[in-house]
N, C-alpha and C positions, 0 to 999 in steps of 0.2 A: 614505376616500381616493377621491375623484372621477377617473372617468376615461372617457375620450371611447369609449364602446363601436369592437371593428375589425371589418367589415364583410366583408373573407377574413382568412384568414392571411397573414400577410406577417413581413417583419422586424419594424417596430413592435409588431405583436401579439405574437410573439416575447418582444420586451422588453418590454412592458405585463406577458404572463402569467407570465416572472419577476418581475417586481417584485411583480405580488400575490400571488405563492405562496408570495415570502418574507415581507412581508407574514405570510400569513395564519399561517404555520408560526411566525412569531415570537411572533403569540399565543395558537397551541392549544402549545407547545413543552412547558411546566412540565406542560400534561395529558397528552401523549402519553407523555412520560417515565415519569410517575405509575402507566400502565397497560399501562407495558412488562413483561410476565411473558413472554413467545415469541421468539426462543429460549430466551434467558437472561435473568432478572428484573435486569437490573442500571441499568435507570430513566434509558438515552440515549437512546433510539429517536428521541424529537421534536428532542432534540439535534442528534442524527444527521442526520437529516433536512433540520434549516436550514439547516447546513455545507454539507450538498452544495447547495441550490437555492442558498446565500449566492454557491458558487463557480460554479456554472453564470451565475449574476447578473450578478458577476462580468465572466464571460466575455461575455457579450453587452454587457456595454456596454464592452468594451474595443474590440473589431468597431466598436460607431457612434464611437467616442472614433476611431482610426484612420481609418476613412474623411474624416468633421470635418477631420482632420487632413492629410489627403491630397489634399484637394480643390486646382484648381488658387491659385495661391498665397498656400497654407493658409488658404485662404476656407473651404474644406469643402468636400466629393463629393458625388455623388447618394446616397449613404446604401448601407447592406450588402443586401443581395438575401435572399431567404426561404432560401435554402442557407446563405449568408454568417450567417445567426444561431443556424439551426438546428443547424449545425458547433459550432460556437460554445459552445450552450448544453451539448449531447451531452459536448465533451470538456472542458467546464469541471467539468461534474460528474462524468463520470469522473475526472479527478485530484484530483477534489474529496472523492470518495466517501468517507463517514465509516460503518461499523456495518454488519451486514446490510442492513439496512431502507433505507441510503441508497446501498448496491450496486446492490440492485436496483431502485430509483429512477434510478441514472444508464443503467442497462441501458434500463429503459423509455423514459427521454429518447433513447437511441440509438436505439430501435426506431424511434421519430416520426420522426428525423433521415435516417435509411435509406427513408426512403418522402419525406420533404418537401424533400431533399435530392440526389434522385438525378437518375440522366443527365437525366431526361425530367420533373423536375420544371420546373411552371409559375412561373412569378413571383412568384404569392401562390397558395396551398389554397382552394379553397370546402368545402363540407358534406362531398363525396366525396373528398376527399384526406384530410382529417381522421379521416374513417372508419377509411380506408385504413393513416394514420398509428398511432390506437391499437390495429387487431388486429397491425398487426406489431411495434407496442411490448407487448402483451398474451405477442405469444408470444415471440419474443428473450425477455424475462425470464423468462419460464417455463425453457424452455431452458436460460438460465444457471445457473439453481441444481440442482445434485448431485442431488438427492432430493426434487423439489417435496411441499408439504405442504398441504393445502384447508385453508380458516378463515387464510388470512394475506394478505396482502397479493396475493398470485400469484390468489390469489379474485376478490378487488377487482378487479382489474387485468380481470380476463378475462370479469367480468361488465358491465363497463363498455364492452369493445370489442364484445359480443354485442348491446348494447341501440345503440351508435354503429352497428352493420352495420346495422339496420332503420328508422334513424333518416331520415327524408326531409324535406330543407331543409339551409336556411344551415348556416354554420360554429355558431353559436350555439345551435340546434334541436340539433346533434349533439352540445354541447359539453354540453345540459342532460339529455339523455337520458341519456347516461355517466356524469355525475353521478349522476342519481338510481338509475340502475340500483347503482351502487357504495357510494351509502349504504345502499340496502336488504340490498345481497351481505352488508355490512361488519357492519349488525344481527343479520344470520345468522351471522358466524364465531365463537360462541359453541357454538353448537349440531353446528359442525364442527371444534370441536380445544378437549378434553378440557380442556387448561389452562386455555383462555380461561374455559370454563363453569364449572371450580371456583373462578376466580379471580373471575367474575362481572364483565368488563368484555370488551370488543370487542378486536380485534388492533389493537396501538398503527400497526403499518406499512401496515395499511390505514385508520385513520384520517388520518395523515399524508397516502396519496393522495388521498384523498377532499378533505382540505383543498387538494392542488392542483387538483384537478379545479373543486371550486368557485370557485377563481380565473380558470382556462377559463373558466367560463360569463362571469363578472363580464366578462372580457377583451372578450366577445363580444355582451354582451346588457347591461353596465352595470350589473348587479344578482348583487349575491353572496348565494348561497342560504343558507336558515338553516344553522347549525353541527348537528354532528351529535351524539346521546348518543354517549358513549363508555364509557357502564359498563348491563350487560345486568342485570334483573332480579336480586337478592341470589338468592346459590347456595349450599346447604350445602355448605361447605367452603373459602367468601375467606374470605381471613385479609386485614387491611385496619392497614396500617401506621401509626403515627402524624401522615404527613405526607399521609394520604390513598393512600399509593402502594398496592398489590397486590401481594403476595408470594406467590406459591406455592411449593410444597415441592416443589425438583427439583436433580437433579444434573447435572455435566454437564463437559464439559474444563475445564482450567481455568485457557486461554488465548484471546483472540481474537487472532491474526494478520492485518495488512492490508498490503498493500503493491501499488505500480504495479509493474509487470514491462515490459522491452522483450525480447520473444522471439516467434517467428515461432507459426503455427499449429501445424504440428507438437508442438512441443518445448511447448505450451500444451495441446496433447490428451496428452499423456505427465503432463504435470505435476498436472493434472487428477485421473487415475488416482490419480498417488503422494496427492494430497492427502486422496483420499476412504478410501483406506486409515487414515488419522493421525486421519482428527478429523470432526466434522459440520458443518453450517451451511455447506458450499460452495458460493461464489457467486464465479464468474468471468467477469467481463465486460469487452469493449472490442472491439476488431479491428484492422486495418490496421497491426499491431506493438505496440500497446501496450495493457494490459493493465491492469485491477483486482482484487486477487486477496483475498479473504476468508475465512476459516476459521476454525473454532473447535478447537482443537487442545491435546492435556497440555502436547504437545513441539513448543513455541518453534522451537529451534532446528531440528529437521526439516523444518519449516515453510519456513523460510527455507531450508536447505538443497535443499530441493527448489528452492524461486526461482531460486537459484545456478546450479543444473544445469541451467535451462529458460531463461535467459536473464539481463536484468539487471533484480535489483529494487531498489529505491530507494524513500525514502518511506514505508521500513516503519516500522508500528507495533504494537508489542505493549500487548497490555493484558491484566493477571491480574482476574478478575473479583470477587475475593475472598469469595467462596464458599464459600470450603473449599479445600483442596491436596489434589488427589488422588495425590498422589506420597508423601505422608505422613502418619503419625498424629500426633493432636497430640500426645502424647508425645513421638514423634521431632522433630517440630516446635523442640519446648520445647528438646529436645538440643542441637538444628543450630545454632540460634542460639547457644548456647554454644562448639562443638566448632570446632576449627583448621580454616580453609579454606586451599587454595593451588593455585598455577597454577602449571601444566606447560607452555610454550611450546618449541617449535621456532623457531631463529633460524638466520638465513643469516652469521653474521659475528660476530665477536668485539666490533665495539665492539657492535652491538644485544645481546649478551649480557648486556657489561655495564650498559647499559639496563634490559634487564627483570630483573633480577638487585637493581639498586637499588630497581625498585619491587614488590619480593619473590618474583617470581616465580621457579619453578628454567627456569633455561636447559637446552636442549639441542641445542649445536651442529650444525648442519650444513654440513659443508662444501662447496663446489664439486662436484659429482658425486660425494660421500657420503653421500644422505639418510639419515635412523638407522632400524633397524631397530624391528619393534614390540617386539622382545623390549629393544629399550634406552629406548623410550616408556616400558615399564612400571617399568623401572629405576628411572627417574625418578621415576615417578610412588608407589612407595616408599620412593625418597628424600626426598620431600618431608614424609612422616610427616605425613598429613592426613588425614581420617575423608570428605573433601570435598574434589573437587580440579575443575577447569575446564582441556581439555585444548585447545591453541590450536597446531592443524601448520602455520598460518601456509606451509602450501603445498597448491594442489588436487591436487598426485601424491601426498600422502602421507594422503587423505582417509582411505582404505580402510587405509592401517598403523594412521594415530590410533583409526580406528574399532575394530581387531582387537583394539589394546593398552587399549582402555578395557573391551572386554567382558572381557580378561580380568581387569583391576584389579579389573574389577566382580568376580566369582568369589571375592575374594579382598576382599569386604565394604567395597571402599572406594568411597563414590559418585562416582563421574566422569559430567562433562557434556562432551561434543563441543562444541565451536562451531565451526564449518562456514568458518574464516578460510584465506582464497586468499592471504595476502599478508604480511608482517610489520608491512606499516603497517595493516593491519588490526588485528593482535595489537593492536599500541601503544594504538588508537582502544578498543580494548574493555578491555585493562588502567585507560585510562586513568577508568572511569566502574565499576572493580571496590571493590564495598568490602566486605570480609570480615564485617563486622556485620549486614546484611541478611540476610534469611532466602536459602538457598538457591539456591532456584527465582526469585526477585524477582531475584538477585545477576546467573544466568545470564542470565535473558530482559533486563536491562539491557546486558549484555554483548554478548549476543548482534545486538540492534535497533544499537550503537554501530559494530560492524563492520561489520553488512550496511549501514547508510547510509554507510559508505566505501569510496567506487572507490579502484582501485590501479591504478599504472601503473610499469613501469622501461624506463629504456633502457640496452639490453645492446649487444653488438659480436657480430654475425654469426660462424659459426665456419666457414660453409661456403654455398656457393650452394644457394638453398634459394626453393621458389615461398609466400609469405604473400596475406595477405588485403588487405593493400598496394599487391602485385605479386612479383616476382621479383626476392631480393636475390643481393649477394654475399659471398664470403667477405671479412669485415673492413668492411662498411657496419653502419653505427649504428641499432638498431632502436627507435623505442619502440612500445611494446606499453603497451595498455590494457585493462585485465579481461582480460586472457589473450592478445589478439589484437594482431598488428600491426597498428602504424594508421599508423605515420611511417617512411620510411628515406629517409636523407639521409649527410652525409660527416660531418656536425657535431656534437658531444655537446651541447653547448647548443644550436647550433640544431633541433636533434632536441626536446630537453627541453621547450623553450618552445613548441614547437608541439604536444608532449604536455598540457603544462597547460594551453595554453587550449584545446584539444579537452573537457579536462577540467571546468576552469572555464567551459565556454559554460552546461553545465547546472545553475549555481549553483553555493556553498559559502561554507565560511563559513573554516575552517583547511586548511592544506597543509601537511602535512609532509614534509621533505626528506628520505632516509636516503642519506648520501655515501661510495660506495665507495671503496677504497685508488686505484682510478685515472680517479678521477673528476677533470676541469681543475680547478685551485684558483678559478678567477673564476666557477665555474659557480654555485655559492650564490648568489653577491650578486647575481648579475644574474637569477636566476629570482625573488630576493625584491624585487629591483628592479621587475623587470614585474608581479609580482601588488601593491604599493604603489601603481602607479602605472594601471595598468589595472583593476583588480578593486576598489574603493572595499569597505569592512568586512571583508575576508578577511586572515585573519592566516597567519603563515607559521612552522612552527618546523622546525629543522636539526639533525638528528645526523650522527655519523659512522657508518657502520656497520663500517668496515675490509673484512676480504679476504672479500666477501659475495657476488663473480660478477657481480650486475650491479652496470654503471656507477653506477646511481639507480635509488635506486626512491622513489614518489612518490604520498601519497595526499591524498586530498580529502573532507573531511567536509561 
């Protein structure tokens, strides 16, 4: 792929060195997979890797596409400025991030962006911005991960901004030094991390950089450096698969957890803690509110419950690694997949009872200012005469009762799994994707990923003058509330609603479910399926009744 070497950094160069890093990632991809044994042998790593540079790619050419487009009348603009790409690329691959390896990949993009982007940045980088760019993407990555480990990627990375600091000349001189200092690092992380050496090949997420880095240079100098080995001198003790791949002999959670989060710093340093407690491979990266959040965890659902509590996550994904199930022997295994499952739900209203009632779950009513006790959680959860049961409080005040009444079920040899549901339209979303045939742990972390990607919203009727996050209502003004918090007050229960959904639907979706209280207006269905038909192009819409369930509406979004 020919390409006109760039002279500084600028925006084109920007978008030159994505294009060849996805490029290059597209053809070492099937190899880095191959020699993914760190953290966990499960052979995405190069995968991983494309996704995020495909979405940083992405993102920069969305930036020249809109300028193009804005130019005076739609002739085109002067083009995006060296901030305008570098933004760009930064949070394209953080909401892009796929895997360990491509967390700390969008970290490192944000570190560049933070130096080529800031108040006092120039027009375009020469040799010494660039410098400048990789030791603070060197260390921001570092940083981000929980427990850094030499011989990985965080190696690479730091050995490449050590040889860019001494590097004197152009953007290009800087671009080749880093390289080579990072191929040589990368040679090395055999001989610094145990697995690599028994497995006898180099860290798949330090070769991935190394493949961008030599796009750098190409970007800059026109010429892309040879490819690097990726597999170190045969070691006693690779064990070498039939597809070529590297397996070593290791254990380890046996769940990866990912998802973006909207939560402030704070409540991202709290979350932090909880997460290092649960699991390993923590890598949390972004700023300015929004977040990428990756761990390797037994417990799914923890995982994301922690999210919950630190702000809003979305975009999560669970992945069982299939390794082994640490939660059980295969015996019990063999058992589970035979033995009764069933779900416990807490409901606000008689018609959702009989909802989850029809699609097997046992109900347990709660009424208006009667939440149930855990001693009648566990009732229930008896009642259901299951060896496996999935407990859904479908409200965040009753987190801590659900939690008490499953430790005690537990005592009492029956397995209960939490999921962490703030909402009844949550329950419904996670009911809806429950299938009793599945093993277990696969059943919940389904479950589980189906809720947390559904926001929840109702709009209720004030009971008293009261100060929200709104403003200052009063008693008998219509509230909608979104994830817990006010966001609407107005006189109107439809006009409130619709201005809840499309707060909701600004940030995508694909269904919206309606749950319609005893005193909800009768025209109010049709015209909220009215506006998302006619506003919302491929979102579908479905309507229950909930009966005497407190709030007017409640309303979710998948």
């Amino acid at each position: 792929m020919a390409q006109v070497p760039q002279t500084f950094f600028d925006a084109l160069a920007v978008r030159t060195w994505c294009g060849l890093a996805l490029d290059a990632l597209g053809r070492a991809r099937e190899e880095i997979d191959a020699i993914n044994v760190y953290p966990v042998a499960d052979g995405d790593t190069g995968t991983n890797l494309y996704l995020t540079v495909e979405s940083a790619a992405a993102a920069v050419e969305a930036v020249f596409e809109g300028h193009r487009a804005g130019g005076a009348g739609g002739a085109g603009g002067p083009g995006p400025t060296l901030a305008d790409a570098v933004r760009a690329m930064a949070h394209g691959a953080l909401i892009g991030a796929r895997g360990n390896s491509g967390t700390i990949l969008a970290q490192l993009l944000r570190g560049m962006a933070q130096v080529l982007a800031g108040d006092e940045a120039p027009a375009h980088a020469d040799g010494q911005g660039l410098r400048r760019a990789l030791r603070q993407a060197a260390d921001s990555a570092r940083l981000a991960v929980a427990h850094p480990v030499e011989g990985t990627v965080l190696t690479v990375a730091a050995a490449a901004a050590d040889a860019a600091a001494t590097a004197e000349g152009d953007c290009g001189t800087v671009a080749r030094a880093a390289h080579d200092a990072a191929r040589a690092a990368l040679a090395e992380t055999p001989d610094r991390l145990a697995v690599l050496r028994r497995a006898g090949v180099v860290d798949a997420g330090g070769r991935g950089l190394v493949a961008v880095l030599a796009a750098l240079v190409a970007t800059f100098t026109g010429e892309t450096p040879r490819d690097t080995r990726t597999r170190a001198a045969a070691r006693e003790g690779a064990v070498t698969c039939a597809d070529g791949a590297v397996t070593p002999a290791s254990e380890g959670p046996a769940f990866e957890v990912i998802y973006l989060l909207e939560a402030d710093d704070a409540a991202v340093a709290r979350l932090r803690e909880r997460l290092d407690g649960l699991g390993d491979s923590l890598v949390v990266v972004g700023g300015d509110g929004l977040w990428n959040v990756h761990v390797h965890v037994d417990d799914a659902g923890a995982a994301v419950e922690a999210g919950v509590e630190a702000g809003r996550p979305y975009r999560i994904r669970i992945t069982h690694f299939g390794a082994g199930d640490v939660h059980t022997t295969g015996a019990e295994r063999s058992q589970g997949e035979r033995a009764q499952r069933a779900v416990v739900a807490v409901v606000p209203g008689e018609g959702l009872a009989g909802l989850y009632t029809e699609a097997g779950a046992t109900a347990v009513l709660a009424r208006p200012g009667e939440p149930p006790a855990s001693g009648e959680l566990v009732q229930a959860v008896r009642r259901a005469h299951a060896r496996e049961v999935v407990l859904l409080p479908n409200d965040a005040d009753l987190r801590h009762t659900a939690a008490a009444a499953a430790e005690q079920a537990r005592t009492e040899g029956i397995r209960v799994a939490l999921i962490p549901t703030r909402s009844a339209v949550q329950g419904i979303a996670a009911l809806a994707v429950h299938e009793p045939e599945r093993r277990f742990d696969e059943d919940v972390v389904s479950m589980t990923s189906a809720a947390g990607a559904t926001r929840y919203a109702e709009v209720t009727v004030a009971e008293h003058q009261s100060w929200t996050m709104a403003g200052i209502c009063q008693a008998g003004d219509v509230l909608g509330l979104v994830d817990g918090d006010v966001a609407v007050i107005g006189q109107d229960v439809t006009a409130v609603a619709e201005a809840v959904l499309d707060r909701m639907l600004a940030a995508g979706g694909e269904l919206v479910t309606l749950v319609l209280g005893d005193d909800a207006p009768g025209s109010v269905a049709a015209h909220l399926e009215s506006r998302v038909r006619e506003g919302y192009l491929a979102v579908d819409t479905v309507t229950y009744h909930g009966g005497r369930q407190g709030a007017v509406l409640l309303i979710g979004v998948e």
